[in-house]
C-alpha positions as a Markdown table, in Angstrom:
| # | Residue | x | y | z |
|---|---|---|---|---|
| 1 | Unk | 0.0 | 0.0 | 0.0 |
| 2 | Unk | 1.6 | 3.2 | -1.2 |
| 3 | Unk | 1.0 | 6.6 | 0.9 |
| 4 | Unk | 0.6 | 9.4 | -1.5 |
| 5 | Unk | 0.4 | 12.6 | -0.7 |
| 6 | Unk | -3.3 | 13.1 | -0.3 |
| 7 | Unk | -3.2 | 10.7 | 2.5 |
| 8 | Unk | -0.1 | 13.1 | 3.9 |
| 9 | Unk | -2.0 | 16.1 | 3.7 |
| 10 | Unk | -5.0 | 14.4 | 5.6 |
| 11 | Unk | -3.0 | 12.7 | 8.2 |
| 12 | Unk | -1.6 | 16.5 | 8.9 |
| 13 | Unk | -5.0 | 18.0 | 8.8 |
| 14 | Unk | -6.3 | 15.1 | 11.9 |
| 15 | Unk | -2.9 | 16.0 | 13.7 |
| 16 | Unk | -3.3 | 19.7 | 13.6 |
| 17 | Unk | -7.0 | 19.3 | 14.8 |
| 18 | Unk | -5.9 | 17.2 | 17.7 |
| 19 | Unk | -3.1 | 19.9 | 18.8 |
| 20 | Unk | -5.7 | 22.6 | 18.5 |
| 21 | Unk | -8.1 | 20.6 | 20.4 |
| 22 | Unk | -5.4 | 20.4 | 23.8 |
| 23 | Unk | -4.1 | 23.4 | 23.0 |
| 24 | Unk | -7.0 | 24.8 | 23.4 |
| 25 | Unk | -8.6 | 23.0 | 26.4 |
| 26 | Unk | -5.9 | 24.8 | 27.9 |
| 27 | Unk | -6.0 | 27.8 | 26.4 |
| 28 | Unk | -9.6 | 28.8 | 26.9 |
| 29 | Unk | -9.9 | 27.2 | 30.4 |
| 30 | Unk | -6.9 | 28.6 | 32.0 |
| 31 | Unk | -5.3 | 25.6 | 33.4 |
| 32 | Unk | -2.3 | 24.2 | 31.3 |
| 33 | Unk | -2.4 | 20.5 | 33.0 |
| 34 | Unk | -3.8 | 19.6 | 29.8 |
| 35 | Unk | -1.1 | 19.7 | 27.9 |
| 36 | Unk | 0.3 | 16.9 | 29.6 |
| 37 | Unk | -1.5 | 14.3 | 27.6 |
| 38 | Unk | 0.7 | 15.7 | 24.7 |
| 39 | Unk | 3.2 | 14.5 | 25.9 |
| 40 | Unk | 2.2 | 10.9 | 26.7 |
| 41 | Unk | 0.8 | 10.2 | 23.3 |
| 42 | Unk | 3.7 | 11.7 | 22.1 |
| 43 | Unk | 6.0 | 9.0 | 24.3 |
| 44 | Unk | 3.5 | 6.5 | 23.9 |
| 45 | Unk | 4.6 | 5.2 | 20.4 |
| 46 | Unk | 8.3 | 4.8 | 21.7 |
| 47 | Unk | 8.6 | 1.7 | 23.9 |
| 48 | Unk | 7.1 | -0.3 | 21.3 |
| 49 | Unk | 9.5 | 0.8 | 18.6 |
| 50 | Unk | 12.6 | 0.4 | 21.0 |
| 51 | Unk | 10.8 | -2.7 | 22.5 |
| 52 | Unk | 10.7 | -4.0 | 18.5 |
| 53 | Unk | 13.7 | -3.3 | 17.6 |
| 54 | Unk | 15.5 | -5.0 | 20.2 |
| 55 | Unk | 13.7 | -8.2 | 19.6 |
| 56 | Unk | 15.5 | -10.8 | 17.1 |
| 57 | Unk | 13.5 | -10.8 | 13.7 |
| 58 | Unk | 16.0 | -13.2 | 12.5 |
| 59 | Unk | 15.2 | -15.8 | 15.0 |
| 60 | Unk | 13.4 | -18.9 | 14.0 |
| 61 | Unk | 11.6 | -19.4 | 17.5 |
| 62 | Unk | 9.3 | -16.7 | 17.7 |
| 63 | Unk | 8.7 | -17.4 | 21.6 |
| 64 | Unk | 12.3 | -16.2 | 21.6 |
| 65 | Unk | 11.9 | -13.1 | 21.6 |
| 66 | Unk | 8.4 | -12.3 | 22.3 |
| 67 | Unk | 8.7 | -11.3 | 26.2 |
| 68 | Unk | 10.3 | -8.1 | 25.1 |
| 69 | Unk | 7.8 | -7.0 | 22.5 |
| 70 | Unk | 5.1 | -8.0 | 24.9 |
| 71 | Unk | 6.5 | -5.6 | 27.7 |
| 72 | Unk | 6.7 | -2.8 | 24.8 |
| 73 | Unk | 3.3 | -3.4 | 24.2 |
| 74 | Unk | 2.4 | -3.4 | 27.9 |
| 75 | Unk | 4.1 | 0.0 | 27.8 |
| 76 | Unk | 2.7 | 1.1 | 24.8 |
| 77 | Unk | -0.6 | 0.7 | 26.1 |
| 78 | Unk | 0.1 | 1.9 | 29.6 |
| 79 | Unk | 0.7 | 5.2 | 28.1 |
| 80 | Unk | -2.2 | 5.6 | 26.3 |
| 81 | Unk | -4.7 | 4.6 | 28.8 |
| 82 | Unk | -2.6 | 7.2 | 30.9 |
| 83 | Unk | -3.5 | 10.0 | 28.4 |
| 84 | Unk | -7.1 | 9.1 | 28.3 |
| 85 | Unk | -7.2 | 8.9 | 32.5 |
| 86 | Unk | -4.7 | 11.5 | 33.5 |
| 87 | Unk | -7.6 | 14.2 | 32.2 |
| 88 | Unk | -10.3 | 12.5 | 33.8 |
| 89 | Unk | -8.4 | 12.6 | 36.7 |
| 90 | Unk | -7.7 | 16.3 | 36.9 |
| 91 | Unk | -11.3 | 17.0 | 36.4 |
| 92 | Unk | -12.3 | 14.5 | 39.3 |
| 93 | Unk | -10.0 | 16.5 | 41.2 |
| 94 | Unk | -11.4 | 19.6 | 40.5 |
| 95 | Unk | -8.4 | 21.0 | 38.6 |
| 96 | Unk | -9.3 | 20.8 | 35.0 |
| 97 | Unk | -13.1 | 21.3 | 34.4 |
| 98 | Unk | -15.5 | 18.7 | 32.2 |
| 99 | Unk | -15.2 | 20.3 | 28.7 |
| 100 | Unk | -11.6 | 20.9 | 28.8 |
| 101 | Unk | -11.3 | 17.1 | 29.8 |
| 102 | Unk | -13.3 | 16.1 | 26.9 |
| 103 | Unk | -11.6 | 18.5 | 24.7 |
| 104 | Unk | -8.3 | 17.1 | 25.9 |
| 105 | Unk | -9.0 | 13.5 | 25.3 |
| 106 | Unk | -10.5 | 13.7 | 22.1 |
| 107 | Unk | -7.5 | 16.1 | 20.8 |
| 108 | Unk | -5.3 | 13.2 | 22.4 |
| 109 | Unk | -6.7 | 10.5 | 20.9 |
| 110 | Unk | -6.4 | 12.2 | 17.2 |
| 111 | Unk | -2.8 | 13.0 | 17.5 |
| 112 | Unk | -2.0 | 9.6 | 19.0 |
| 113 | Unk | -4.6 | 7.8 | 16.0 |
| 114 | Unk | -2.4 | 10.3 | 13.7 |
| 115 | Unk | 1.6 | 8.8 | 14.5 |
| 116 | Unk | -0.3 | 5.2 | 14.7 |
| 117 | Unk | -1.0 | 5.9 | 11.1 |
| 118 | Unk | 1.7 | 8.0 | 10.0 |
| 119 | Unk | 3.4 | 4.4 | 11.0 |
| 120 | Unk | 1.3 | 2.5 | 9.6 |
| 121 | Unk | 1.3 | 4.3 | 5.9 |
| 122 | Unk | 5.0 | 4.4 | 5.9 |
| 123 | Unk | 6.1 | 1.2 | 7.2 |
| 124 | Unk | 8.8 | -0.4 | 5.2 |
| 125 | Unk | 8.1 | -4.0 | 3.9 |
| 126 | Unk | 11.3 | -6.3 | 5.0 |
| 127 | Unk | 12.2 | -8.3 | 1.9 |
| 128 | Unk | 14.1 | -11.5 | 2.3 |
Protein backbone atom coordinates (compact mmCIF):
# COMPACT_ATOMS: atom_id res chain seq x y z
CA UNK A 1 0.00 0.00 0.00
CA UNK A 2 1.65 3.24 -1.21
CA UNK A 3 1.04 6.57 0.85
CA UNK A 4 0.63 9.39 -1.46
CA UNK A 5 0.43 12.60 -0.74
CA UNK A 6 -3.25 13.10 -0.29
CA UNK A 7 -3.23 10.69 2.54
CA UNK A 8 -0.14 13.05 3.87
CA UNK A 9 -2.04 16.12 3.73
CA UNK A 10 -4.98 14.41 5.59
CA UNK A 11 -3.05 12.70 8.19
CA UNK A 12 -1.60 16.54 8.91
CA UNK A 13 -4.98 18.00 8.77
CA UNK A 14 -6.29 15.12 11.89
CA UNK A 15 -2.93 16.03 13.71
CA UNK A 16 -3.28 19.74 13.63
CA UNK A 17 -6.99 19.27 14.85
CA UNK A 18 -5.95 17.20 17.75
CA UNK A 19 -3.11 19.94 18.84
CA UNK A 20 -5.72 22.57 18.46
CA UNK A 21 -8.13 20.60 20.38
CA UNK A 22 -5.44 20.43 23.77
CA UNK A 23 -4.13 23.45 23.00
CA UNK A 24 -7.03 24.82 23.40
CA UNK A 25 -8.55 22.99 26.42
CA UNK A 26 -5.87 24.80 27.90
CA UNK A 27 -6.03 27.84 26.44
CA UNK A 28 -9.64 28.82 26.92
CA UNK A 29 -9.86 27.21 30.37
CA UNK A 30 -6.86 28.63 31.97
CA UNK A 31 -5.30 25.62 33.38
CA UNK A 32 -2.29 24.17 31.31
CA UNK A 33 -2.39 20.55 32.96
CA UNK A 34 -3.78 19.61 29.80
CA UNK A 35 -1.10 19.68 27.87
CA UNK A 36 0.31 16.94 29.57
CA UNK A 37 -1.46 14.34 27.59
CA UNK A 38 0.67 15.74 24.69
CA UNK A 39 3.23 14.51 25.92
CA UNK A 40 2.23 10.93 26.73
CA UNK A 41 0.85 10.17 23.33
CA UNK A 42 3.69 11.65 22.06
CA UNK A 43 5.99 9.04 24.29
CA UNK A 44 3.50 6.51 23.85
CA UNK A 45 4.60 5.17 20.44
CA UNK A 46 8.26 4.77 21.68
CA UNK A 47 8.56 1.70 23.87
CA UNK A 48 7.05 -0.34 21.31
CA UNK A 49 9.47 0.85 18.63
CA UNK A 50 12.57 0.44 21.03
CA UNK A 51 10.81 -2.74 22.46
CA UNK A 52 10.68 -3.97 18.55
CA UNK A 53 13.75 -3.27 17.59
CA UNK A 54 15.45 -4.99 20.25
CA UNK A 55 13.65 -8.15 19.58
CA UNK A 56 15.53 -10.76 17.08
CA UNK A 57 13.53 -10.82 13.69
CA UNK A 58 15.98 -13.16 12.53
CA UNK A 59 15.17 -15.78 14.98
CA UNK A 60 13.42 -18.85 14.01
CA UNK A 61 11.64 -19.37 17.50
CA UNK A 62 9.30 -16.69 17.72
CA UNK A 63 8.72 -17.43 21.59
CA UNK A 64 12.26 -16.19 21.65
CA UNK A 65 11.88 -13.07 21.57
CA UNK A 66 8.42 -12.26 22.32
CA UNK A 67 8.66 -11.34 26.22
CA UNK A 68 10.30 -8.10 25.07
CA UNK A 69 7.76 -6.99 22.53
CA UNK A 70 5.06 -8.04 24.87
CA UNK A 71 6.51 -5.65 27.74
CA UNK A 72 6.73 -2.75 24.78
CA UNK A 73 3.28 -3.41 24.20
CA UNK A 74 2.43 -3.37 27.89
CA UNK A 75 4.12 0.01 27.81
CA UNK A 76 2.68 1.05 24.82
CA UNK A 77 -0.59 0.73 26.08
CA UNK A 78 0.09 1.92 29.58
CA UNK A 79 0.71 5.24 28.07
CA UNK A 80 -2.19 5.63 26.25
CA UNK A 81 -4.69 4.55 28.77
CA UNK A 82 -2.59 7.18 30.87
CA UNK A 83 -3.45 10.03 28.45
CA UNK A 84 -7.12 9.12 28.27
CA UNK A 85 -7.25 8.89 32.51
CA UNK A 86 -4.65 11.54 33.47
CA UNK A 87 -7.61 14.19 32.15
CA UNK A 88 -10.33 12.46 33.77
CA UNK A 89 -8.40 12.56 36.72
CA UNK A 90 -7.69 16.31 36.92
CA UNK A 91 -11.32 17.04 36.40
CA UNK A 92 -12.32 14.50 39.33
CA UNK A 93 -9.96 16.49 41.17
CA UNK A 94 -11.41 19.59 40.47
CA UNK A 95 -8.36 20.97 38.56
CA UNK A 96 -9.32 20.80 35.00
CA UNK A 97 -13.09 21.34 34.38
CA UNK A 98 -15.47 18.74 32.21
CA UNK A 99 -15.20 20.32 28.68
CA UNK A 100 -11.61 20.90 28.85
CA UNK A 101 -11.26 17.15 29.75
CA UNK A 102 -13.33 16.07 26.94
CA UNK A 103 -11.55 18.54 24.70
CA UNK A 104 -8.33 17.09 25.93
CA UNK A 105 -9.02 13.45 25.25
CA UNK A 106 -10.51 13.70 22.10
CA UNK A 107 -7.53 16.15 20.83
CA UNK A 108 -5.34 13.19 22.42
CA UNK A 109 -6.72 10.53 20.91
CA UNK A 110 -6.43 12.23 17.24
CA UNK A 111 -2.77 13.01 17.53
CA UNK A 112 -2.01 9.56 18.97
CA UNK A 113 -4.56 7.83 16.05
CA UNK A 114 -2.39 10.30 13.68
CA UNK A 115 1.57 8.80 14.52
CA UNK A 116 -0.32 5.22 14.73
CA UNK A 117 -1.03 5.92 11.13
CA UNK A 118 1.73 8.00 9.97
CA UNK A 119 3.43 4.43 10.96
CA UNK A 120 1.30 2.47 9.63
CA UNK A 121 1.33 4.27 5.95
CA UNK A 122 5.04 4.39 5.94
CA UNK A 123 6.06 1.21 7.17
CA UNK A 124 8.82 -0.42 5.20
CA UNK A 125 8.12 -4.01 3.95
CA UNK A 126 11.28 -6.27 5.04
CA UNK A 127 12.19 -8.31 1.91
CA UNK A 128 14.11 -11.54 2.34
Amino acid sequence: MAAGLKTIIALSFVLAIGFLLVILSSALFHSYLTLLVVATYVVAPLPNWICGRCANPDDFMESAGSAVVDFGKFCTGFLVVMGVALPALLAHCGLIQVPAMAMSIIGGLLIYGTIISFTMFFQEDQEF
